[in-house]
VOGU-3710 file (C-alpha; in Angstrom, 3 decimals, decimal comma):
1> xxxxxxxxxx> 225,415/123,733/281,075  222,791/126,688/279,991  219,637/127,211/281,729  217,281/129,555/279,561  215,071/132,142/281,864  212,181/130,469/280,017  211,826/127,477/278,246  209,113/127,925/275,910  210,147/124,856/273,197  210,397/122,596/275,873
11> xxxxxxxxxx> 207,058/123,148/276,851  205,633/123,168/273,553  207,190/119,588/272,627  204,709/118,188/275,541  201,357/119,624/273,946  202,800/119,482/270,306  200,266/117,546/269,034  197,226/119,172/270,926  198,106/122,262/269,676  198,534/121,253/265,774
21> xxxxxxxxxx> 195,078/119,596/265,736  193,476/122,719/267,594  195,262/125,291/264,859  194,045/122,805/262,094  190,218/122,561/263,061  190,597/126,658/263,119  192,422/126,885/259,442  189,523/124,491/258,253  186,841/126,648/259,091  188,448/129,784/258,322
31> xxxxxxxxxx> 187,109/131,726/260,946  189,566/133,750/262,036  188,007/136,655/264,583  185,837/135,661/267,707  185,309/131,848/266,488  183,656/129,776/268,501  186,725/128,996/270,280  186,966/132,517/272,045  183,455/131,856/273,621  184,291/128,619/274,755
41> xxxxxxxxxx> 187,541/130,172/275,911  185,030/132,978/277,613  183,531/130,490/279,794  186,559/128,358/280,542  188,084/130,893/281,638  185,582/132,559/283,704  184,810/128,777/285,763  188,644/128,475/286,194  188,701/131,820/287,809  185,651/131,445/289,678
51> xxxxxxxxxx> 183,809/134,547/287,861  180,540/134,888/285,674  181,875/136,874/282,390  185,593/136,656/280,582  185,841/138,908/277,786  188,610/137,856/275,269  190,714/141,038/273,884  193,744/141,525/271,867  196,270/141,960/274,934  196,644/142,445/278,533
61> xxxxxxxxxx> 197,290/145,678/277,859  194,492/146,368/275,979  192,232/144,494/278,842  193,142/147,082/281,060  192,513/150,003/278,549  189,430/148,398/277,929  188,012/148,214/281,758  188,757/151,714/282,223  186,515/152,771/279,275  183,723/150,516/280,568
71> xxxxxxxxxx> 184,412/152,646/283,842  184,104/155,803/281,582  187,718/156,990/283,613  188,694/160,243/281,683  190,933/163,123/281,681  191,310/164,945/284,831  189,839/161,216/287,162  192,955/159,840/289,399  193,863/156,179/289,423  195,586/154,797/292,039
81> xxxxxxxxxx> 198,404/152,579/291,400  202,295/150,924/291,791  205,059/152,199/290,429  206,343/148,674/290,367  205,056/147,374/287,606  204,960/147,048/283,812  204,537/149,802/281,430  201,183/148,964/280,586  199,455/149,435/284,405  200,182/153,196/283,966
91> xxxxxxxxxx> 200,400/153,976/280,100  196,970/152,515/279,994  195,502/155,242/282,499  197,373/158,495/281,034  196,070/156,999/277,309  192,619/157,697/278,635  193,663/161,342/280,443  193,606/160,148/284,061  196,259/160,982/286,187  198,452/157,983/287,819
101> xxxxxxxxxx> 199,151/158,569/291,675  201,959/155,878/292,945  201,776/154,403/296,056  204,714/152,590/296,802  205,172/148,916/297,661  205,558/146,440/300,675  209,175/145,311/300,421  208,664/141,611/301,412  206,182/141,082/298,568  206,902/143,772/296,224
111> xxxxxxxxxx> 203,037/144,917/295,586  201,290/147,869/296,298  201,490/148,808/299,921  197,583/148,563/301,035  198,170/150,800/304,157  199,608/153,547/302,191  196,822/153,581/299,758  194,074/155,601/301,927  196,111/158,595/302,211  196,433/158,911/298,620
121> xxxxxxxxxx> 192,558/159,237/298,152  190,700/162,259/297,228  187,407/163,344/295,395  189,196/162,965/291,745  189,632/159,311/292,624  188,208/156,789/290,633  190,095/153,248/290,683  192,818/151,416/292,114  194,994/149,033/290,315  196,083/146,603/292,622
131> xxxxxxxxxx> 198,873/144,760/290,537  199,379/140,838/291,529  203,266/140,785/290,938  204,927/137,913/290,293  202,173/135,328/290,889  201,326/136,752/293,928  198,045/138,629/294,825  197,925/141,707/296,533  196,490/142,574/299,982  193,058/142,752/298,825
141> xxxxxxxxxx> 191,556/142,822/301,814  192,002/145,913/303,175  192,329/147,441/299,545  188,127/145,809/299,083  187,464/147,592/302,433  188,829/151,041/300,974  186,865/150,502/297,982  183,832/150,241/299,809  184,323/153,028/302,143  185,146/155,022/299,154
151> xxxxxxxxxx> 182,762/154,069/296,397  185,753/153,524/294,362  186,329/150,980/291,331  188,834/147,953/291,586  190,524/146,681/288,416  192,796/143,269/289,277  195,991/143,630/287,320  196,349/139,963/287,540  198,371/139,930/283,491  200,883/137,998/286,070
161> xxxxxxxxxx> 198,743/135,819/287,975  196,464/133,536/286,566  195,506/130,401/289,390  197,286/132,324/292,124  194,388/133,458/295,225  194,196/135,192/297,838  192,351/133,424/301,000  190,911/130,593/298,200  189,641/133,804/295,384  191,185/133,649/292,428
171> xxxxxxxxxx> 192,939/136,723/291,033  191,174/138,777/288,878  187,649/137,873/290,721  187,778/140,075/293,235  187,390/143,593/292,163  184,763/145,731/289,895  187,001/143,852/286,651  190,105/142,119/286,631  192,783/141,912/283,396  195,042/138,809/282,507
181> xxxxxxxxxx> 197,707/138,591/279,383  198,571/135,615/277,740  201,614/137,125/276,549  203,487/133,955/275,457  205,637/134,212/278,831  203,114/133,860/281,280  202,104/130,685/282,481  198,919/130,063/280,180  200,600/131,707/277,685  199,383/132,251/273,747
191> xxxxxxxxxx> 201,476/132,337/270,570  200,993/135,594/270,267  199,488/138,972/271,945  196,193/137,771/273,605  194,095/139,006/276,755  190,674/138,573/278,745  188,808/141,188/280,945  187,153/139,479/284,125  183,884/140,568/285,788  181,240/139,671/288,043
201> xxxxxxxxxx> 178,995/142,785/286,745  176,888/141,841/283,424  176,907/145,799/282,659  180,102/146,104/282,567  181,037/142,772/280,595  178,099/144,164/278,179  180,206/147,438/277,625  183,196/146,073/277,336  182,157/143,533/275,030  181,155/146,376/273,057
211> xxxxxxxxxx> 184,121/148,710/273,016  186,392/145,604/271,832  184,755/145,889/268,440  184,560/149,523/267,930  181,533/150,017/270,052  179,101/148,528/268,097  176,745/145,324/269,237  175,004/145,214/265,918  177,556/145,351/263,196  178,088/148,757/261,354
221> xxxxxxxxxx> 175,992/150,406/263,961  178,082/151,961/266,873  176,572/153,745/270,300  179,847/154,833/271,709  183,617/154,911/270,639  185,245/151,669/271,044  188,604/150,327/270,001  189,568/147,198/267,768  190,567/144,441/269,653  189,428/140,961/269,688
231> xxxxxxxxxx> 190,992/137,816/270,884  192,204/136,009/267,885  190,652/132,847/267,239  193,716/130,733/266,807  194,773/132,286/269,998  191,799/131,143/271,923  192,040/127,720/270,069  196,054/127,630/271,622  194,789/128,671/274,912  192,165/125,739/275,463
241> xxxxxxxxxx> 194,765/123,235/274,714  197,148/125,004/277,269  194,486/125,417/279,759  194,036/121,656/280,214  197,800/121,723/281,387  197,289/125,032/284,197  196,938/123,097/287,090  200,099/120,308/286,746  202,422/123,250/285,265  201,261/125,633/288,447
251> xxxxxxxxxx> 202,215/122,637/291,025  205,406/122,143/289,172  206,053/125,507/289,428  205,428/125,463/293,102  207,873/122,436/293,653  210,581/124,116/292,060  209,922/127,523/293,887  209,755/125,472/296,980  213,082/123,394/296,856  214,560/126,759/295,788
261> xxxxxxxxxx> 213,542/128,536/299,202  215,029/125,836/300,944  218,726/125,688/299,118  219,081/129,324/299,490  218,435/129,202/302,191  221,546/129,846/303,883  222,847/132,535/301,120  223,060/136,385/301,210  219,690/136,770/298,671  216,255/137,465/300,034
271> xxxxxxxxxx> 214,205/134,712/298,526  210,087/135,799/297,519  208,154/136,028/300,410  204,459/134,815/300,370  201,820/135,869/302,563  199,321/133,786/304,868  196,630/133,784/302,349  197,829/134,064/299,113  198,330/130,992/296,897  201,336/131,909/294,896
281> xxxxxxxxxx> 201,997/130,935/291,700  205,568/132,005/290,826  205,000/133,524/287,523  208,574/134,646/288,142  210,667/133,251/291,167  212,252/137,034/292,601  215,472/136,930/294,631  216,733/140,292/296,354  220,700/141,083/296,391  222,320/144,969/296,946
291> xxxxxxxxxx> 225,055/142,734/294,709  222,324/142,351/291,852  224,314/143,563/289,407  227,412/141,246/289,433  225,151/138,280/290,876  223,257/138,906/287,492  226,969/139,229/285,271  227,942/136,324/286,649  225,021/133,583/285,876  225,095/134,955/282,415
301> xxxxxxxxxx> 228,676/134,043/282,161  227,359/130,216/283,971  225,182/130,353/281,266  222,489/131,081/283,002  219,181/133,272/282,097  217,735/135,523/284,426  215,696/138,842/284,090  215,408/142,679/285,857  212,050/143,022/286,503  211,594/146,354/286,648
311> xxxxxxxxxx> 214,640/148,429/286,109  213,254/151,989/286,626  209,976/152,634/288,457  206,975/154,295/286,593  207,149/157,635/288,555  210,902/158,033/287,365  209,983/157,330/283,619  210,796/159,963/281,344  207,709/159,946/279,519  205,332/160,746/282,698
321> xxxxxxxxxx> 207,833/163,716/283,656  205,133/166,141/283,164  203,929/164,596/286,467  206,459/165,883/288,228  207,184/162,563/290,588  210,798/162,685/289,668  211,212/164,727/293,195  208,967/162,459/294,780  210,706/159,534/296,760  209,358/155,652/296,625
331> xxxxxxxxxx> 211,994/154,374/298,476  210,911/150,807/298,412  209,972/150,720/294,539  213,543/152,306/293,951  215,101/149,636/295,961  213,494/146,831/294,480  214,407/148,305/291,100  218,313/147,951/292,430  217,913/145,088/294,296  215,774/142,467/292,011
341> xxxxxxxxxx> 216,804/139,378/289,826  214,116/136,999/288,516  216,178/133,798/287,782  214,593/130,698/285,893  211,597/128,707/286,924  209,785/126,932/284,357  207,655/123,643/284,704  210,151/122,009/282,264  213,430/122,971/284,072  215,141/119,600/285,323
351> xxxxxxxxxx> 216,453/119,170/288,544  219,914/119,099/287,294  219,309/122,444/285,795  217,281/123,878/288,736  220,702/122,824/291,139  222,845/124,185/288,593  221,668/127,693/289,536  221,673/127,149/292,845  225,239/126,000/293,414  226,299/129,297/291,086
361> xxxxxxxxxx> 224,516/131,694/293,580  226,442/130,050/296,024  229,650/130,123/294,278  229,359/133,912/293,228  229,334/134,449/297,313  231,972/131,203/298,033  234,136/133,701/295,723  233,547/137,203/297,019  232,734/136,765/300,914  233,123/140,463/300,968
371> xx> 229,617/140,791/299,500  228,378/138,603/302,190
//
């Protein structure tokens, strides 16, 4: 049997139809960049996640470029962040001349470590990044509490965790702005690169409407220097359909996750771990193993997709060297980096496949007990 880490095809044979007529009305009118489909997108989006103003972009990458321009963060400012985390959480900050300081992570949930975060504070500092890994929302609690204390900016990574909350708010409605992807992956995913700032704060949602399109409000006229990056309108057009679907495909998601904690259960991995008042969404379902490596070698022999997420921390990358955290120890962000193995979870999967997995994590043990 094979059991893909993701399948997309399968998905897209459910909504094939929806989608075809949604691309067609788009290719009829020929309007290709922010159509009226990206506003209505706009607004979906923002009711879904409980917010006043959704800005669509190119990417989630570029959402979270784009939020820290609207927060006018600039060379020398400090960002707080996790080094557990996509490229994009940190490359976005040093593109802007900001300095990235790591805090490392809680190991039961893998995100930033909120009690470790006040230490790290000092006049230079301007944001923090709380990323929602996984499908799973941060502490934001206690990080809303230092932001107040602070006067300091909160933008939501939440590229991972669209529908998930945290004490019934949705991620990404929480802090100053808040950044989702639709990388095709995720679960409301485009056909392509695609992304949407969040806010609550009309001046910011203003700016940042501006910077998408080269910072100009009335065409060829520009007050400040923006980028180029505006959600597609065949992009937005896939989106709605998929929207529609959120909801069933997040409950499915949480079925599988849920019949997963309980068949593991009695193995050697650690399965994810979800606080009290978070709403979890299982972008990706996370197991922990010190025998990731082989567990890993042996499913893809089964025939069976899985995925490192991440492999090597930010603060050990080579390209942020020059900020000399390759002395500094995150012990937990180093472990997880060892220890991690997202295998598949998909609203598609069957139950035959889902068990399939299961009894091949327990036969990789069954066959070395020494690892046990």
């Amino acid at each position: 049997m094979k059991v893909p880490f993701i399948d997309l095809q399968a998905q897209y044979a459910t909504i094939k139809d929806g989608i075809q007529l949604a691309i067609n009305e788009v290719l009829a009118s020929q309007d290709f960049i922010l159509g009226k489909q990206v506003a209505e997108l706009e607004i979906n989006i923002a009711h879904y996640c409980g917010i006043k103003r959704a800005i669509g972009v190119a990417s989630g990458t570029d959402a979270l470029l784009l939020s820290m321009m609207a927060l006018d963060i600039k060379q020398g400012d400090e960002v707080i962040t996790t080094p557990y985390t996509f490229f994009a959480t940190v490359g976005s900050i040093v593109r802007l001349g900001a300095v990235p300081v790591f805090v490392d992570i809680d190991p039961k949930t893998f995100n930033i470590d909120n009690i470790r975060i006040e230490e790290k504070i000092t006049p230079r500092t301007r944001a923090i990044i709380p990323v929602h890994l996984f499908g799973q929302m941060a502490d934001m609690g206690t990080i809303m509490e230092l932001a107040k204390k602070y006067n300091i900016a909160i933008i939501e990574d939440a590229a991972q965790a669209i529908g998930a909350t945290y004490n019934g708010l949705a991620a990404g409605s929480m802090g100053d702005l808040g950044i989702l992807s639709f990388y095709p992956s995720k679960n409301l995913g485009a056909y392509g690169d695609a992304g949407m700032v969040l806010t609550n704060n009309e001046e910011l949602a203003e700016k940042v409407s501006i910077l998408r399109v080269h910072g100009s409000k009335t065409k060829y006229y520009h007050t400040v220097v923006g980028i180029n990056s505006r959600l597609d309108t065949l992009q937005a057009a896939i989106l709605l359909v998929k929207l529609k679907h959120l909801d069933v495909w997040k409950q499915r998601r949480q079925e599988i996750a849920l019949l997963y904690d309980q068949d593991l259960l009695d193995t050697p991995v650690i399965c994810p771990n979800v606080s009290e008042q978070n709403d979890h969404v299982y972008t990706h379902y996370v197991i922990r193993t010190k025998e990731r490596d082989a567990l890993k070698s042996y499913l893809t022999e089964a025939g069976i997709g899985t995925a490192i997420y991440y492999p090597l921390p930010m603060h050990r990358q080579a390209c942020f060297g020059y900020l000399n955290y390759r002395d500094t120890r995150m012990p937990e962000a180093e472990r997880a980096s060892k220890e991690t193995l997202a295998i598949p979870l998909y609203p598609a999967m069957t139950e035959e496949q889902r068990k399939y997995v299961v009894e091949n994590i327990k036969k990789f043990f069954y066959l070395h007990p020494e690892l046990q």
